[in-house]
Each structure stands twice: as structure tokens, then as C-alpha cells.
Backbone as numpy.savetxt, mean C-alpha at the origin, in Angstrom:
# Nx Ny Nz CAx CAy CAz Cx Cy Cz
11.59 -12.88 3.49 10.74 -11.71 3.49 11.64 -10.48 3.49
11.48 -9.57 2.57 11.65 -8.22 2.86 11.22 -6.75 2.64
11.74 -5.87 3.75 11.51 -4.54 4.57 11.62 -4.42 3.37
10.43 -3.30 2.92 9.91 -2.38 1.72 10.30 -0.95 2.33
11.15 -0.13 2.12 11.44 1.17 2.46 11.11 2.34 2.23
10.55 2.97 3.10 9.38 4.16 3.06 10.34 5.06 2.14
9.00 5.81 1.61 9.32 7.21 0.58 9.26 8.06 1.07
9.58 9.31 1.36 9.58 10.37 1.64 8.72 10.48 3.14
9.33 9.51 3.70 8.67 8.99 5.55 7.49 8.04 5.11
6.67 8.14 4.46 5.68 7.17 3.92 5.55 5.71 3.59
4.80 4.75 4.30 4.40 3.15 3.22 3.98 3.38 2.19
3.96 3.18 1.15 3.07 3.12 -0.09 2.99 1.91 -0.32
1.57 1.65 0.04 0.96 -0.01 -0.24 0.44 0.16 -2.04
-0.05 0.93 -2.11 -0.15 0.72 -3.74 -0.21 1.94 -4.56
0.46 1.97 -5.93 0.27 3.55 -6.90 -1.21 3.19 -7.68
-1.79 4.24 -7.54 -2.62 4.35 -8.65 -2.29 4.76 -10.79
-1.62 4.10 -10.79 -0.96 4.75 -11.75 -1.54 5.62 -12.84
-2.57 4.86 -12.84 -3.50 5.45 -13.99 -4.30 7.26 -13.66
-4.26 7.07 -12.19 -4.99 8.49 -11.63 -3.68 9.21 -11.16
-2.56 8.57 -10.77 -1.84 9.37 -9.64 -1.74 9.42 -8.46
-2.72 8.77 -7.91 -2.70 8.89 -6.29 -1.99 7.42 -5.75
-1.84 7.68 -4.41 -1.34 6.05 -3.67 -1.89 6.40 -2.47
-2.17 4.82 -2.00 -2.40 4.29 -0.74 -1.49 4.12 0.38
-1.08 5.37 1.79 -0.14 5.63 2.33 -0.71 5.16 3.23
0.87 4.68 4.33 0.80 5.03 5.52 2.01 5.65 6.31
1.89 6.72 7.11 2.68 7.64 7.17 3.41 7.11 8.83
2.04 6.47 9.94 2.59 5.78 10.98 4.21 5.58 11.34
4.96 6.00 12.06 6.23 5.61 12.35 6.58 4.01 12.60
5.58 3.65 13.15 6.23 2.44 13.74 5.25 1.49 12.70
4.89 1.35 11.74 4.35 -0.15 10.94 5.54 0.21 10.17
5.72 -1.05 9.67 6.75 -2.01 8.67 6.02 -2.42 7.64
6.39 -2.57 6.29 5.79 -3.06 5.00 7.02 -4.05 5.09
6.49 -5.32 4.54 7.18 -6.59 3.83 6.77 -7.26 2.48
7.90 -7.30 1.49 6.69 -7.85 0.36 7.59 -9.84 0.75
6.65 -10.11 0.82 6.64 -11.60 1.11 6.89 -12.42 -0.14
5.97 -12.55 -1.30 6.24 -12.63 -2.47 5.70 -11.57 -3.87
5.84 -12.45 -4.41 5.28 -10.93 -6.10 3.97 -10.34 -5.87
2.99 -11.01 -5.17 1.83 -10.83 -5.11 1.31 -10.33 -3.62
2.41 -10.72 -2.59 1.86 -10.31 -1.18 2.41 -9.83 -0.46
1.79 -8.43 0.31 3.13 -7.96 1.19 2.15 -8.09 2.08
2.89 -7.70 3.28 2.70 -8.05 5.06 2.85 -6.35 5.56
1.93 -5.84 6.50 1.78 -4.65 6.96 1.73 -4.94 8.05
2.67 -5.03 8.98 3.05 -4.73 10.39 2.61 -3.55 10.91
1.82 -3.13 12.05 1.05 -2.25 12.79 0.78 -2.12 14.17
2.15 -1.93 14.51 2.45 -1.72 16.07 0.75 -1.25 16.85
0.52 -0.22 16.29 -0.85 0.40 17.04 -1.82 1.06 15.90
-2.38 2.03 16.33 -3.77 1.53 15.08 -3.31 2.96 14.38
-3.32 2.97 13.13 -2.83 3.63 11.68 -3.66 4.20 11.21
-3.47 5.14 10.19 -4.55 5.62 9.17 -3.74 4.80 7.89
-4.83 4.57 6.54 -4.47 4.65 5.47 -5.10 5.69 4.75
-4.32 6.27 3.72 -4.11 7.82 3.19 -4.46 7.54 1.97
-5.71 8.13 1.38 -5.69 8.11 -0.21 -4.87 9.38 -1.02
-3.88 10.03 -1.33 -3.38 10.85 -1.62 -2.81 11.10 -2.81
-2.72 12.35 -3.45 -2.03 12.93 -4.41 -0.59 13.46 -4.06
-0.07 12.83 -4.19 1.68 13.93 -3.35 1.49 14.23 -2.21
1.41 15.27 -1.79 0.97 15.66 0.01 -0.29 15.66 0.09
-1.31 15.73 -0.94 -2.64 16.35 -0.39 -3.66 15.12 -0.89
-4.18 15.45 0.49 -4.92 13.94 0.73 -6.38 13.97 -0.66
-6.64 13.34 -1.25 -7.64 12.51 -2.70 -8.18 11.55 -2.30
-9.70 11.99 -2.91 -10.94 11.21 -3.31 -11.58 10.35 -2.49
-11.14 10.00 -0.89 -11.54 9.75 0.15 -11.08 10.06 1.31
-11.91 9.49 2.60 -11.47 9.85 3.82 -10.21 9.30 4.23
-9.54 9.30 5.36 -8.71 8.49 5.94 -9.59 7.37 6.08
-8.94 6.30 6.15 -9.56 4.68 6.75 -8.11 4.29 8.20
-9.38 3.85 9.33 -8.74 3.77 10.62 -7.97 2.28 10.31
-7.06 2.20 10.46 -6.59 0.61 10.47 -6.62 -0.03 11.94
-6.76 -1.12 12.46 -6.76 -1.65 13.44 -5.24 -2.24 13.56
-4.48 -2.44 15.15 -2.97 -2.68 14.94 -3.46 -3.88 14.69
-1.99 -4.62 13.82 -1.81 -6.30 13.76 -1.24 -6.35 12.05
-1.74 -7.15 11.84 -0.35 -7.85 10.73 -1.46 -8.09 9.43
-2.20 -7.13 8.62 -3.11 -7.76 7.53 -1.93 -8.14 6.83
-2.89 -8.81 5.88 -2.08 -9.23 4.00 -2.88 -8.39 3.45
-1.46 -7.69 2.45 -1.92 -7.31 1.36 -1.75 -8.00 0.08
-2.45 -8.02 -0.49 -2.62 -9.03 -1.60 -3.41 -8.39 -3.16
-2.40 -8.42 -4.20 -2.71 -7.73 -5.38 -2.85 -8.45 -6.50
-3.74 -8.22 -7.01 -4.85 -8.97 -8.09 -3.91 -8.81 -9.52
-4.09 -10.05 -10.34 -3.32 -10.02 -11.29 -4.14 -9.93 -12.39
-4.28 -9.86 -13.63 -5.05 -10.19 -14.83 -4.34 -10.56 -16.13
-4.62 -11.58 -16.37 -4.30 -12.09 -17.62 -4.40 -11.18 -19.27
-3.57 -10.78 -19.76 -3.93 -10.42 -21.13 -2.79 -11.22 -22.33
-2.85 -10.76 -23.67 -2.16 -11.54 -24.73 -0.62 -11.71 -24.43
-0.08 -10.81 -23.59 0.94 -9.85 -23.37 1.67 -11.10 -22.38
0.48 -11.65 -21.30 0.79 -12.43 -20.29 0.19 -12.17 -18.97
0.87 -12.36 -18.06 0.56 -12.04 -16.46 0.55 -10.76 -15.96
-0.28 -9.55 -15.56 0.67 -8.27 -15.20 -0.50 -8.21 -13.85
-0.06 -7.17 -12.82 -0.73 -6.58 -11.74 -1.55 -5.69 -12.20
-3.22 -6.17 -11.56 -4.35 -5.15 -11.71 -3.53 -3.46 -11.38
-3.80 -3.32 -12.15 -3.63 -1.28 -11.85 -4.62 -0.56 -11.63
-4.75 0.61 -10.25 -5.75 0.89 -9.97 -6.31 2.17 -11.31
């Protein structure tokens, strides 16, 4: 398993690529792990926000409260002619 290293103090669990925004967490003390191609591990000492955001300024929803503990994150793949690639938000 390994420590995924924050951006600019930030987790970024996922880019939106297509809009621009990502799914942060800014928390000091959670840890991101990507476990394999498809799954990372979010360590959460105590309870977190996740951030829908544009660069600094928070987009298109509220904060969401996270509860502490250890979810999976887990990212959806889709098949095209091309082959295997990761759903993009």
C-alpha cells in the first residue's frame, strides 16, 4: 500500500476532469492510500469534511461530514474500443 501525497495541504480523492473541480480533504490528520489501480483507503483519525471545489473556492455542493474510520474508495471503470479506462467525473 501506498501514502498518496497531499497537494497544496489537500487529499484529492478524485479530479473532475471534465468540469474542473475535485473532491478534497483538507483534514490534517487523514492519510490517503491507493491500495491498488482501482482502490484507495482514506484513513480518518476524527470526523472530516469532503470539499467539492474549484481551486480554493468551494463548487456545486455543500461540504459532506465524513465520519472518522477507514472507508474504501473505489473507482468505476468503463469499457470502450480503446480498452479499460477510469469513469471520469
Amino acid at each position: 500500500m501506498k501514502e498518496i501525497e497531499r497537494t497544496n495541504g489537500k487529499l484529492i480523492l478524485g479530479d473532475g476532469e471534465t468540469t474542473g473541480h475535485a473532491h478534497t480533504v483538507r483534514e490534517p490528520s487523514a492519510k490517503f492510500f491507493e491500495v491498488d489501480e482501482d482502490t484507495r483507503l482514506l484513513k480518518l483519525p476524527v470526523v472530516s469534511v469532503l470539499r467539492h471545489e474549484r481551486g480554493d473556492t468551494p463548487a456545486e455542493h455543500r461540504d459532506i461530514s465524513l465520519p472518522s474510520g477507514e472507508p474504501c474508495v473505489t473507482y468505476k471503470r468503463q469499457y470502450s474500443p480503446d480498452g479499460w479506462s477510469r469513469v471520469n467525473d
